[in-house]
Structure formats: C-alpha cells, structure tokens
VODREN-71618 format. One record per residue (C-alpha): x, y, z; residue in three letters. Coordinates in pm, whole numbers, plus 50000, padded with zeros to 5 digits. Layout:
N
NODE      x      y      z  rest
NODE      X      Y      Z   ALA
...
This chain:
544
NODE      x      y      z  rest
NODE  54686  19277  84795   UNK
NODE  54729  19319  84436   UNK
NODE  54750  18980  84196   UNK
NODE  55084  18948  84055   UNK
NODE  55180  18890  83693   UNK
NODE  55359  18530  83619   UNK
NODE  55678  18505  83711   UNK
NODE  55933  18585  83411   UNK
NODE  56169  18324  83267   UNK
NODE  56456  18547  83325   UNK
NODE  56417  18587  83713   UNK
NODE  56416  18250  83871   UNK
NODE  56715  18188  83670   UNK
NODE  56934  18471  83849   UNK
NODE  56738  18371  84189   UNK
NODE  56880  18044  84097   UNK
NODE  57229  18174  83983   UNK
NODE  57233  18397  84327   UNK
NODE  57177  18077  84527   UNK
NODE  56952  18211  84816   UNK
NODE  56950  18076  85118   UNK
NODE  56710  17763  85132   UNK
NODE  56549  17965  85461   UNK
NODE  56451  18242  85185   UNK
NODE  56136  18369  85263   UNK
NODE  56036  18164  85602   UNK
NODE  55824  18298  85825   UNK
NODE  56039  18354  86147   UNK
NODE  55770  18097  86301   UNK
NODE  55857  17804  86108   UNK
NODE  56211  17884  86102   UNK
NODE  56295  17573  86357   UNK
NODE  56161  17342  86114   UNK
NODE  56383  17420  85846   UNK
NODE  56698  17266  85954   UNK
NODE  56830  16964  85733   UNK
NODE  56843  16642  85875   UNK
NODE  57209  16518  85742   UNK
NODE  57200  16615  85389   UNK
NODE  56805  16595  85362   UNK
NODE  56485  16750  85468   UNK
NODE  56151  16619  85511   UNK
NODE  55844  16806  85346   UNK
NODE  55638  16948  85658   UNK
NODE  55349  16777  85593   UNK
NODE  55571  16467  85642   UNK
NODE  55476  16339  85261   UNK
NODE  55818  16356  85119   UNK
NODE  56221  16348  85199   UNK
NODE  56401  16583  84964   UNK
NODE  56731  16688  84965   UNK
NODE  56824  17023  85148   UNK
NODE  56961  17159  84831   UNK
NODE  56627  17097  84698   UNK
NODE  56483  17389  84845   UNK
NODE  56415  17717  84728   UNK
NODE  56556  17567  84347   UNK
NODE  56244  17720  84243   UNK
NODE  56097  17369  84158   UNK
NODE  55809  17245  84350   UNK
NODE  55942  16893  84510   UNK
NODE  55699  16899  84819   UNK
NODE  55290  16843  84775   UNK
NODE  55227  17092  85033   UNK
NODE  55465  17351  84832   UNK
NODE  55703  17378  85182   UNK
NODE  56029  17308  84982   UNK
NODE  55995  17664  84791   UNK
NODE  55936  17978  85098   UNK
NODE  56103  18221  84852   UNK
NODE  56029  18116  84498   UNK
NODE  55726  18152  84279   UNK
NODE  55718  17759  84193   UNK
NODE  55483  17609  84416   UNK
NODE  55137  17836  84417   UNK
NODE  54939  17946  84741   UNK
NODE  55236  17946  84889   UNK
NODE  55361  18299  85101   UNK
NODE  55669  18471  85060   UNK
NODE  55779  18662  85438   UNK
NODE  55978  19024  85396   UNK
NODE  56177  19065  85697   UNK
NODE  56214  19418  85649   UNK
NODE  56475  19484  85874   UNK
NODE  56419  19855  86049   UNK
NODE  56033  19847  85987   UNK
NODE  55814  19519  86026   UNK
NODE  55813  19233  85853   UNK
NODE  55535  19144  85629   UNK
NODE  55378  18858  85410   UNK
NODE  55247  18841  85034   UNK
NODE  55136  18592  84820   UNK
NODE  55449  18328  84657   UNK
NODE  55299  18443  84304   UNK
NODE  55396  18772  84361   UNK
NODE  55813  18691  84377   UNK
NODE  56020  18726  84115   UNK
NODE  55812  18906  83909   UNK
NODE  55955  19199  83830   UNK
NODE  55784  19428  84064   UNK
NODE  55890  19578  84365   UNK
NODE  55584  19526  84621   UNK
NODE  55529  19774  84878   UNK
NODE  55513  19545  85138   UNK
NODE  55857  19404  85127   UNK
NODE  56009  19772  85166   UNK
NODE  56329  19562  85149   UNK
NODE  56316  19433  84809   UNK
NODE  56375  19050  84922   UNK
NODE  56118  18968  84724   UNK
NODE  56295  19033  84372   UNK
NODE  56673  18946  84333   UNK
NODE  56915  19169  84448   UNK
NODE  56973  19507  84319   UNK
NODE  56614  19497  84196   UNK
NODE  56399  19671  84446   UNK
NODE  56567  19932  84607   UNK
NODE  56586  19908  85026   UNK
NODE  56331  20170  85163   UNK
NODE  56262  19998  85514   UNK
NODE  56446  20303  85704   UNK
NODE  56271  20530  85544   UNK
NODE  55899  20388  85513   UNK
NODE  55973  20249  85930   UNK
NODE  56097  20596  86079   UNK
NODE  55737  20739  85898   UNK
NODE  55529  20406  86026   UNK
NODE  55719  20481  86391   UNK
NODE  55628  20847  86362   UNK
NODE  55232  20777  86248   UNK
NODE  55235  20518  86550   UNK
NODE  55307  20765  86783   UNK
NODE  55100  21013  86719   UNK
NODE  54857  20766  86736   UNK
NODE  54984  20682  87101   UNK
NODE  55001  21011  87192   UNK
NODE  54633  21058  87091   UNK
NODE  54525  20719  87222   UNK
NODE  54700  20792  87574   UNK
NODE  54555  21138  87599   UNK
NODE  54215  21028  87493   UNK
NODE  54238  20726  87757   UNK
NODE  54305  20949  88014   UNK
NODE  53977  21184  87929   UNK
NODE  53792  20802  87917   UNK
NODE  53907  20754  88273   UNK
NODE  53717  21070  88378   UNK
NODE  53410  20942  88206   UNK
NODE  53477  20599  88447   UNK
NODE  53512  20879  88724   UNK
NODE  53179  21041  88681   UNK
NODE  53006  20645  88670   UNK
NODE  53142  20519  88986   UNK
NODE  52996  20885  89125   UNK
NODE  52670  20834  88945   UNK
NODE  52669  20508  89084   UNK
NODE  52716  20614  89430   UNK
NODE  52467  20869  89408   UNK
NODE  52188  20658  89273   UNK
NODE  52266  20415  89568   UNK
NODE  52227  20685  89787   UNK
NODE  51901  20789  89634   UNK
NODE  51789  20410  89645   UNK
NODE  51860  20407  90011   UNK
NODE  51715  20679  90067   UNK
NODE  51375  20625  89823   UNK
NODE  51318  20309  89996   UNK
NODE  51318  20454  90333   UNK
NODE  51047  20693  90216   UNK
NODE  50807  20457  90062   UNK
NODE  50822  20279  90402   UNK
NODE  50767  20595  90576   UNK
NODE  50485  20693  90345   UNK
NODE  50308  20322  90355   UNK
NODE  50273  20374  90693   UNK
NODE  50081  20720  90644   UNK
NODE  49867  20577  90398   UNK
NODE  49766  20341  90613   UNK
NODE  49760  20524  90923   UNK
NODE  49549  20778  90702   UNK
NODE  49296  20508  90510   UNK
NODE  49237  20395  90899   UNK
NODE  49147  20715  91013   UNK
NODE  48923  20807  90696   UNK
NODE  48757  20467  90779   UNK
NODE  48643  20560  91118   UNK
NODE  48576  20925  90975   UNK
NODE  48342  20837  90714   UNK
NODE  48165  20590  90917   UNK
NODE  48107  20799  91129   UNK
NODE  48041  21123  90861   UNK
NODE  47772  20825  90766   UNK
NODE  47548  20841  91086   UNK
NODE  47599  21256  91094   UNK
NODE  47458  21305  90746   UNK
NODE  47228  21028  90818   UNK
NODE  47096  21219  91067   UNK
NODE  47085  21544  90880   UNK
NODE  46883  21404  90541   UNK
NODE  46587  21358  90809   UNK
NODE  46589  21730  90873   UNK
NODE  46252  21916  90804   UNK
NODE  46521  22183  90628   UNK
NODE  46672  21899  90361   UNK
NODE  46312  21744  90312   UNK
NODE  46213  22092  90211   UNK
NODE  46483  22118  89989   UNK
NODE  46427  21798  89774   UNK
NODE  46037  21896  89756   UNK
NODE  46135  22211  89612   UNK
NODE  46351  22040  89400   UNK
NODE  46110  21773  89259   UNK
NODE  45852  22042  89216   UNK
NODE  46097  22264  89022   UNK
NODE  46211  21896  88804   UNK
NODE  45870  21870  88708   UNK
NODE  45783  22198  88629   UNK
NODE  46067  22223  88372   UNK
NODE  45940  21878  88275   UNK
NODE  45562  22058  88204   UNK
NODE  45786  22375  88088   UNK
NODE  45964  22200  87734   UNK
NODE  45641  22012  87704   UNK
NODE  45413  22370  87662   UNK
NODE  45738  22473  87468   UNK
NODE  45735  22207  87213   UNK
NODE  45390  22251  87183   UNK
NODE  45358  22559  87105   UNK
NODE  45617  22538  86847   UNK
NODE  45441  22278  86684   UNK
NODE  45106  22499  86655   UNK
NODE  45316  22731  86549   UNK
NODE  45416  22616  86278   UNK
NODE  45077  22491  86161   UNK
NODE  44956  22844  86181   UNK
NODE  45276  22968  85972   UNK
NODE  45144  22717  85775   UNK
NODE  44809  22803  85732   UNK
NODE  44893  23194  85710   UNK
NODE  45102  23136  85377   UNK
NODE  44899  22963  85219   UNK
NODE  44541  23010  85265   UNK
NODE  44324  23167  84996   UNK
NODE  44149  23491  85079   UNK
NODE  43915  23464  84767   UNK
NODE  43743  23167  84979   UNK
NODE  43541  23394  85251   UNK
NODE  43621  23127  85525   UNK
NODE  43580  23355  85787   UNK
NODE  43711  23154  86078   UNK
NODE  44040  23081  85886   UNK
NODE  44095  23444  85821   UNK
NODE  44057  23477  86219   UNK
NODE  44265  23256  86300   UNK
NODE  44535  23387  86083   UNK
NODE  44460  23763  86189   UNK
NODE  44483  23637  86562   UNK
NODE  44850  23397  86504   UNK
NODE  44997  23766  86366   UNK
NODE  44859  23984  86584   UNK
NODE  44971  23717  86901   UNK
NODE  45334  23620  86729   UNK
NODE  45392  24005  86632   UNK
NODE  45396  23935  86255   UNK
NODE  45312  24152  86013   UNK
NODE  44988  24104  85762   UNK
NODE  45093  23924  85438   UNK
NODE  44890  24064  85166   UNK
NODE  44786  23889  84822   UNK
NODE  45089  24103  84679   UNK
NODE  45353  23974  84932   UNK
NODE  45272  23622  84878   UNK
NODE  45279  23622  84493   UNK
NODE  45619  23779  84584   UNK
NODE  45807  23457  84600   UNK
NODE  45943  23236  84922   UNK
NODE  46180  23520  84985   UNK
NODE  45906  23760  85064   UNK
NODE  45712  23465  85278   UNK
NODE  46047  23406  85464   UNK
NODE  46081  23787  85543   UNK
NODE  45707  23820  85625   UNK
NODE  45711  23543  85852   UNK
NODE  46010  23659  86093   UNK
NODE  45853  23783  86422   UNK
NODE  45905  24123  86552   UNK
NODE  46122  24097  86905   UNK
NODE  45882  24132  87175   UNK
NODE  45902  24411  87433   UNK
NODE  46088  24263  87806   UNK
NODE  45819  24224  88037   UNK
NODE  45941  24350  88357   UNK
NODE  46013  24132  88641   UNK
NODE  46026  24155  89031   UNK
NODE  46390  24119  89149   UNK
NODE  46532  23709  89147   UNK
NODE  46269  23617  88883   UNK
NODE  46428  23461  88612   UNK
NODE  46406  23518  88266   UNK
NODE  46311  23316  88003   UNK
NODE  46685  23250  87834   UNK
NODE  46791  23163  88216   UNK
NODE  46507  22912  88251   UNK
NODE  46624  22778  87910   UNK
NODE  46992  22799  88005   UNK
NODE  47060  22786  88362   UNK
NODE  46762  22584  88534   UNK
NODE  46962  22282  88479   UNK
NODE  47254  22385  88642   UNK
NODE  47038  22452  88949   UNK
NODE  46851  22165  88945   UNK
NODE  47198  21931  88939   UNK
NODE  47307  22106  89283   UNK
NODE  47399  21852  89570   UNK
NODE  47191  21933  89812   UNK
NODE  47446  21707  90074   UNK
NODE  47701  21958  89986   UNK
NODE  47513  22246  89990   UNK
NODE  47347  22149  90335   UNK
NODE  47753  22039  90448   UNK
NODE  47843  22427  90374   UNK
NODE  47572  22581  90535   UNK
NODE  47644  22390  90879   UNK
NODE  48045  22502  90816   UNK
NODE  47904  22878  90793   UNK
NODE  47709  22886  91081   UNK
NODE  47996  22682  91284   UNK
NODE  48197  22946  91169   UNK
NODE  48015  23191  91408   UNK
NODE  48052  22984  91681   UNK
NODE  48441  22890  91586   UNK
NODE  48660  22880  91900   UNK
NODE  48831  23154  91977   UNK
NODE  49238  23160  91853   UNK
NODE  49342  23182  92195   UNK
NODE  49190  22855  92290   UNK
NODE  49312  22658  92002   UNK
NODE  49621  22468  92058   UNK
NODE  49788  22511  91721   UNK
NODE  49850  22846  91749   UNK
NODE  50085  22720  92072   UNK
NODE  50263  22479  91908   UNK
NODE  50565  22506  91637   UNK
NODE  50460  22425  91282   UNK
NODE  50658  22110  91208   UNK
NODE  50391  21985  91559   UNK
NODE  50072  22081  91388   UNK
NODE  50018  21796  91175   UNK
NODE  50141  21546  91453   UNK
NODE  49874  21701  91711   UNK
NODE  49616  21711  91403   UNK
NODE  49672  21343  91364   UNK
NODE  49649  21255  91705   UNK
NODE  49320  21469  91776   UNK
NODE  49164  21293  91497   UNK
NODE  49278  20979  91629   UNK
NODE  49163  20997  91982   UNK
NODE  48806  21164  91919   UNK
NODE  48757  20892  91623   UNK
NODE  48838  20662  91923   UNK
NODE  48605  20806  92172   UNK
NODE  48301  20842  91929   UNK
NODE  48337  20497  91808   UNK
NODE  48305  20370  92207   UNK
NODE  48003  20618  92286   UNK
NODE  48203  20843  92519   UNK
NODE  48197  21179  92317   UNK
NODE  47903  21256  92038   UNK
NODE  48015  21281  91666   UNK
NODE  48066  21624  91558   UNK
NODE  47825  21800  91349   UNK
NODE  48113  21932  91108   UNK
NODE  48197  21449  91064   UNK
NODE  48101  21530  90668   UNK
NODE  48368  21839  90649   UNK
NODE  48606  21610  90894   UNK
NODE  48594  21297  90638   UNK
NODE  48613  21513  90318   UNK
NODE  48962  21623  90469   UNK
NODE  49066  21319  90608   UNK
NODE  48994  21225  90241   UNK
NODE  49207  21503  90103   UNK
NODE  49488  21392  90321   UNK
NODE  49469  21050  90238   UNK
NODE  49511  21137  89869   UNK
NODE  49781  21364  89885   UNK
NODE  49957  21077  90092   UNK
NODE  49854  20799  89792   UNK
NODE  49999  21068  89531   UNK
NODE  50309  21101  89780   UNK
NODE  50372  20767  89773   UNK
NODE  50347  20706  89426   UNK
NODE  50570  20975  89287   UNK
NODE  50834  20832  89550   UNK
NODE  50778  20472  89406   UNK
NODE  50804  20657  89084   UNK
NODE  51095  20770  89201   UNK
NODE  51293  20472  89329   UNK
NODE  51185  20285  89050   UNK
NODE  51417  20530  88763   UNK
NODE  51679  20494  89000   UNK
NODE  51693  20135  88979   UNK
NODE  51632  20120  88618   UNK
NODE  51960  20419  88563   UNK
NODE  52176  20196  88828   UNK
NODE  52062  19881  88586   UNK
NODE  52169  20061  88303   UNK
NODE  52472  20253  88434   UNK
NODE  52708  19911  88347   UNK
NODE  52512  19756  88122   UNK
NODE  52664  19657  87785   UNK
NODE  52422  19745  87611   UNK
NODE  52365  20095  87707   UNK
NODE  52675  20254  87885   UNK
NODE  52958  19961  87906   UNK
NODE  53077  19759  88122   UNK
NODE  53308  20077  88312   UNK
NODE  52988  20277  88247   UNK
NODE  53219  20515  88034   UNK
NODE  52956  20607  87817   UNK
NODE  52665  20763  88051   UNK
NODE  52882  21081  88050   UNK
NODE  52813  21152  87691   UNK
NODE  52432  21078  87734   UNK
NODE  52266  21345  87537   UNK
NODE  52574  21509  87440   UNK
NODE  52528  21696  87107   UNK
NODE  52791  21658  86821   UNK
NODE  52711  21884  86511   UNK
NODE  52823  21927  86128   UNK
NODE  52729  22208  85941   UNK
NODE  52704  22121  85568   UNK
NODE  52616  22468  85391   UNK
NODE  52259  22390  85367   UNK
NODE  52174  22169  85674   UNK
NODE  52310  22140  86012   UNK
NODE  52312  21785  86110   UNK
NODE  52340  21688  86537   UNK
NODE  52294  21372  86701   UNK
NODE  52229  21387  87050   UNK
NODE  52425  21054  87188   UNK
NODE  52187  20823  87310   UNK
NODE  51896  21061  87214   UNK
NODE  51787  21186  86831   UNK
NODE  51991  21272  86517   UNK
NODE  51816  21574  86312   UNK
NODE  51862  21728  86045   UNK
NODE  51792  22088  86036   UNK
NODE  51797  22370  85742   UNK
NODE  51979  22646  85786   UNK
NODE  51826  22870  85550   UNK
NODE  51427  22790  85695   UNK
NODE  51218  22507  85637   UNK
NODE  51119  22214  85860   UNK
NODE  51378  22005  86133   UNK
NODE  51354  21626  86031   UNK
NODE  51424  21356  86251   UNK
NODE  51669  21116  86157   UNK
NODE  51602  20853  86428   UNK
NODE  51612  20760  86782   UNK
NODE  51905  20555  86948   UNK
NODE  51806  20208  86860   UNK
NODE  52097  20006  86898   UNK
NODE  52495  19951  86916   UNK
NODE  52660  19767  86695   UNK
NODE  52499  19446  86591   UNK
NODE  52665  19313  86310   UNK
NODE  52699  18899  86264   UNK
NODE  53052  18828  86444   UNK
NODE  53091  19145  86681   UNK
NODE  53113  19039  87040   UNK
NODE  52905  19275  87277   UNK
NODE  53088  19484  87532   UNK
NODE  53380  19474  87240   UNK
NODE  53598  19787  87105   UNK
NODE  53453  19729  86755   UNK
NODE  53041  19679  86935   UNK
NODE  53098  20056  87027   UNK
NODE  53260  20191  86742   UNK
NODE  52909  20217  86546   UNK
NODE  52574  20362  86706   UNK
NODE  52220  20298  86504   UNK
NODE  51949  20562  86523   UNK
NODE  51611  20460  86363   UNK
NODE  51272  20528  86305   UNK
NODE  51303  20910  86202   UNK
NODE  51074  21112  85980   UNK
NODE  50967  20926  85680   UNK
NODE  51108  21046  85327   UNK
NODE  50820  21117  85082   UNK
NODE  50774  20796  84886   UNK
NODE  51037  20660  85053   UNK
NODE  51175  20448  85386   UNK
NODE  51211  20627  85746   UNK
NODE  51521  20811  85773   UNK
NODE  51825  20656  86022   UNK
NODE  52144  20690  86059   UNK
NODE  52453  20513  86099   UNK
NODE  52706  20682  86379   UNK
NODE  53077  20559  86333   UNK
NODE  53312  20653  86586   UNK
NODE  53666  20640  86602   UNK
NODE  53922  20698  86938   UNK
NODE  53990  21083  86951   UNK
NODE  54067  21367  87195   UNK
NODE  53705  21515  87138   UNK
NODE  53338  21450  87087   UNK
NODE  53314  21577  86726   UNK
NODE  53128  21498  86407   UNK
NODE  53361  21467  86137   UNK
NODE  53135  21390  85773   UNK
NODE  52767  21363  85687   UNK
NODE  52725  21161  85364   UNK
NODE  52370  20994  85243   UNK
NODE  52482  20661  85100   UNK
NODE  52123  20551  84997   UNK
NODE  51797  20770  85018   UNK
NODE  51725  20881  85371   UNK
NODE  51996  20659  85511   UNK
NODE  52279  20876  85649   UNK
NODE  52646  20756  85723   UNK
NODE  52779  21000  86042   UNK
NODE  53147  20940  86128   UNK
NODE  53292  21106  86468   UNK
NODE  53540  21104  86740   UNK
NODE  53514  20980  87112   UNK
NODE  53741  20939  87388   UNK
NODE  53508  20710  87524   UNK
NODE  53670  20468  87253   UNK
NODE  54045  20518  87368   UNK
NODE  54119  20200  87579   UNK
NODE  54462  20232  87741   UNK
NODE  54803  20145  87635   UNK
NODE  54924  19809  87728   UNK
NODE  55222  20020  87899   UNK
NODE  54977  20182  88078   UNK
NODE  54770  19974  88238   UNK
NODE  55057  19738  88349   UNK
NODE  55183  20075  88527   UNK
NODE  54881  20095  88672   UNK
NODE  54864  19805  88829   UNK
NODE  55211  19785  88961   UNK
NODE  55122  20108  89114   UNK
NODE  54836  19952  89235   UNK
C-alpha cells in the first residue's frame, strides 16, 4: 500500500458539508456496534460517551480513533471500500480525503462524491474472469493430482504385496541356510577324517619331500645367484681399472679369464682412456648361446619366473583332483543314477536328502565315508553360500520395500496422499540459448552447455521447504524444493538451487535466473500442487 499525502483543507470540509453517514467506512464486522444509544454512542474501547453526531465530523473525539471510520482525523485508523459488484477492501484512514483515487476502493468512497469515478463493474467482471480461469486450471490440475493419489495407493499395495511376499522368502531361505550349514557341518567333519587319512599316504608324503627339496634348492639357487653377481662385479671392477704397465701376472689372468667366462670383449689401453662411455659399452656381455635341454627341463627365466608359482601349489587340492579323475573312471553308469529318472524341479530335493541320509549313516558307523568327502564338503560349501547370498539379497530386498512404503506418505518426502512419488525423477527442462538447465524431481538439477563443454551439477534434493513459520505437510512447505551440494564454482560456494513451484496443468520449468553466484532460482508448474475446490470436495463427499 502506498503512503498517502495529508489530507487537504478543502476535502474534509465538503466530506463535512456532504454529511456522510456516521457508519462511513465501517468494516461490515463492526457494523453492530455502531448503533447510537439514544442520542449518544460510546467509544469502543468503552473510554468515552460522545454524541452520535460526533462521528465521522472528521474530529478525533474517541482515544482509540473509533468515532472517525471514514475520515482522515484520527491516524492508524482504516477506512473499508465496500465496492459494491467486486469485493470490498481496506486502506489506511490517512489515505481518505486526499485527493487521490486509490485503486483499492474501485468505488471512489474513499474521496467525496463525484471525485473518483465508480470502476467496481468493470475492475470485478475482470477479477471474476482471472478467478476463473484460475478455477478452471486449479480444478483440472486437481483432477491430474488425484491420479498421482491413484498411482500411491497402487504403489502402496504393491510394496505390501512385495513385503508379504519378501518375508515369506527370508523364512523360507533361513531354513535352507540352516538346513545347509547343518549338512556342511557333518560334511566337513567328516571331509576331516577322509583327508586325514589321505595326508598319511606314501603318494602325499612324496609330494611334500619333493616339495621341500625343490624350496630349498631355490633357497641354495638365489644364494649362488647373488653370489655370483657380487664377484661379478668385483671382477668388472678389477677389469676397468687395473694397470697393465704393472706385470701382475695373476691379475691379468684373472681379468683374461672373467672376459673370456662372461663373453666380454678385451678392453685395451685405448678403450679405457676412451671415457666411461666406452667402459660402459665394453663391459656389456655378449648373449650367450641356449644350451639345449631334454624335454620338461626348465629354463633359466622359468626357474626365475615360474618356480614360485609351482612351489605355492596345494598339494590337498591337487591330491582332491586327482582322486575326482580317477573316480571319474569308475563313475556309475547314467542308467543307474536316479537323477536322470526324476523331473528337474526333484533333483535338488533328492540331492538334499541323499546327502542327508549318508551324512546320517557315516556319522553312526553303518556306511564308510566316501573317498570323494573333500569334493562332497567343497559343494556342500558352494551351496551353502549361494543360499547365504540368497538370503541376503532377499533381506536386501524387503528391507527397500519397507524403507519406499515408509516414505510413500511421509511428509517429508512424498506427502501425506503420497501425491508426489509419481513425479520421482521426473525431468523438467529450460533451454536458455547457451545452457540447458533440468532438474530431475527428487534427484539432481544440472546444468548442461549446449554448444560443448562440461555438465555441472547443481545439487541433490536436500530438502522441502524449511523456512521459519511454514508448517510441514502445508500447501506453501511444497511450493519450494532445495537441491544442494552441486559442483563447486571456482573460487566460489557449491552450486544449489532453489525450485519454486506453482499449481498448473503440467510439469514444466518456467525461468532459470542466478540471483547470487552459483545459486540458481528455478520456478515451475505442478499439478501435484492443485488441492481441490472447496465445491469439490464437498461433492465428493456427499457422493461419498
């Protein structure tokens, strides 16, 4: 509201003249207490008994100014425009009488008569005509809400469903496990006495002899290596820089027999007055010749290389595979196996119960353990896992379903109707010219370039509306979304954005604007935010 000038001199004189009623200006509200009392009228705030000509003589009689509704005399007072044929409105006392015609009395009362023209037809047939296209919009959007209310109570019911049915899994499958961790008990004890057995065959006591033998010999091996590296170099040494002038004969043998047994060539007086390069060059040896070797032996860049993988074999293993490939030869026959009788969806039942019974009969004595119990255990082990992985991804499972059913009508995520989880990662766009900007509901706003270049995140969904005084679960807590945490700007804060959203017939992004440096102002549409008429939900529950 604009302040208005003092009144002038002129104006409360023809108010005066005019003699307005001494209602002028009441608020329909506090018309009942404006009704003389004889000749008199008592102030409302019961101070004062004036008399009922008193009022509106623009003179301020009353402490609490109530004996001037339509004149400027008494201040913070308000003057009420009834505005016949639009609404009426209120505006501050100081603004009567003076001169100018305020918009919101459309009917002029506010300045004598003949003043301000009348416009309430007029400005009320164009306030009617805005109001119902706002209905219209409102009604239609409401109506698109409802489906959004539609697919929640489905989601709802399907995520009960799934519930349900999770739970009934993770029973099923706790009973496997166990079932299974029983039966890999009994397996692996007795797997235990089988290999037990087998480790005090001449065959694996041969193997870890060999085994230590070859362990030590690679131990002896990089000892004679290291060794002769290190004489090595003291004859590289010695070769480079000896002095032929000094007839040491057994030096000059020595260094004859290191080139002639490392392949290097003779450095002369010349070469070595050459420089280091020349000594460097002079002292590479020449590749010797492959010696030939019987077929298996190894070579030296395998023994270097490869010894260690063979030395880290498990000789368990190796002695559990070669009992599995001479089993194999012995393997009964298809036509003797019962499987290949039985329907698939059977095997694993008859598997379970074998297992079962022969675990039973070997633990009392009545049936030796079989020589494949290792190979048995190792897939009783398998199973077992696969059931444990089973069972978590169900639990996994039944656990998101609870936490989307938490969600679903929670206030802070989708609303109390759940009209919201519809537009979960929904993706509302604005292209700008030289960015695209999109902001995925519930998700990530971006910001994108259109002509190449790098896509910046503007934030994740962080929050509704939490301003100081909005109630949550309220039409205003959903008209603004917060995204933060987005790509920082250089020397700068991390981007975010703030979504408004107004009620509309579409999801739409209307303007991009960047109020401060890498903080973004979004405005949009949703008819997620058109609550029903009044009209309409009274019908609705009359046709309920």
């Amino acid at each position: 509201m604009r302040p208005c000038l003092l009144s002038l001199s002129l104006f409360p004189l023809i108010a005066s003249a005019l003699g307005r009623p001494q209602t002028h200006g009441v608020h329909p509200s506090f018309l009942s207490k404006y009704k003389p009392e004889g000749s008199t009228w008592t102030c409302l705030d019961g101070s004062k008994t004036i008399s009922w000509t008193a009022l509106n003589d623009d003179y301020c009689d009353c402490p609490d100014g109530s004996d001037e509704p339509g004149t400027s005399a008494c201040p913070h007072n308000t003057f009420y425009c009834t505005n016949e044929g639009h609404i009426g409105a209120s505006i501050s006392s100081s603004c009567v009488n003076d001169g100018l015609c305020e918009p919101a009395c459309c009917d002029g009362s506010d300045e004598p008569a003949g003043v301000c023209e009348n416009t309430c037809a007029a400005v009320g047939k164009e306030y009617r005509k805005v109001q119902e296209t706002a209905r219209k919009l409102r009604r239609t959007g409401s109506k698109i809400r409802s489906t959004y209310i539609a697919f929640a109570q489905k989601e709802k019911k399907r995520l009960e469903a799934e519930i349900e049915s999770s739970e009934k899994e993770v029973v099923l499958q706790e009973k496997e496990v166990s079932h299974l961790k029983d039966l890999v008990d009994r397996t692996e004890a007795i797997s235990a006495e089988v290999l037990e057995h087998k480790t005090k065959s001449p065959l694996y006591a041969s193997l870890i002899t060999h085994h230590n033998a070859l362990k030590s010999l690679q131990r002896e091996h990089r000892k004679h290596l290291e060794r002769e590296k290190q004489l090595g170099d003291i004859l590289d040494n010695l070769r480079r820089g000896y002095n032929p002038n000094y007839q040491d004969m057994a030096v000059l043998e020595a260094v004859r027999g290191w080139e002639q047994l490392a392949h290097l060539p003779h450095i002369g007086e010349t070469e070595r007055e050459e420089g280091s390069d020349g000594d460097e060059e002079a002292t590479t040896p020449v590749e010797e010749s492959e010696e030939e070797l019987e077929e298996g032996e190894w070579t030296s860049l395998q023994l270097e290389n490869e010894l260690d993988g063979l030395l880290g074999v498990d000789h368990i293993s190796l002695l559990m595979e070669h009992d599995a490939h001479v089993d194999d030869a012995s393997s009964v026959s298809p036509q003797h196996d019962i499987r290949a009788y039985l329907p698939d969806f059977l095997v694993p039942q008859y598997e379970a119960l074998r297992d079962t019974l022969v675990s039973w009969l070997q633990t009392l004595g009545v049936v030796r353990g079989s020589p494949n119990a290792a190979s048995d255990a190792t897939r009783a082990r398998e199973k077992l896992n696969d059931a444990e992985r089973n069972l978590d991804s169900v639990r996994k499972q039944l656990e998101t379903a609870r936490s989307d059913l938490r969600e679903l009508f929670d206030l802070a995520w989708y609303g109390a109707e759940g009209e919201w989880k519809k537009l979960h990662n929904t993706c509302l766009t604005k292209d700008t010219g030289d960015y695209v900007y999109e902001v995925c509901l519930f998700e990530e706003a971006r910001q994108k370039p259109n002509y190449g270049g790098q896509t910046f995140s503007l934030g994740k969904f962080d929050s509704w509306n939490l301003s100081p005084g909005v109630t949550e679960g309220s039409a205003e807590y959903y008209s603004k979304q917060v995204y933060g945490h987005g790509t920082k700007c250089w020397n700068g804060p991390e981007r975010n954005v703030k979504l408004d959203l107004t009620c509309g017939t579409e999801n739409a992004l209307l303007t991009v604007a960047e109020l401060e440096k890498c903080e973004y102002l979004f405005t949009g549409t949703t008819p997620a935010l058109c609550l029903p008429l009044e009209e309409d939900r009274e019908s609705g529950k009359d046709e309920l």
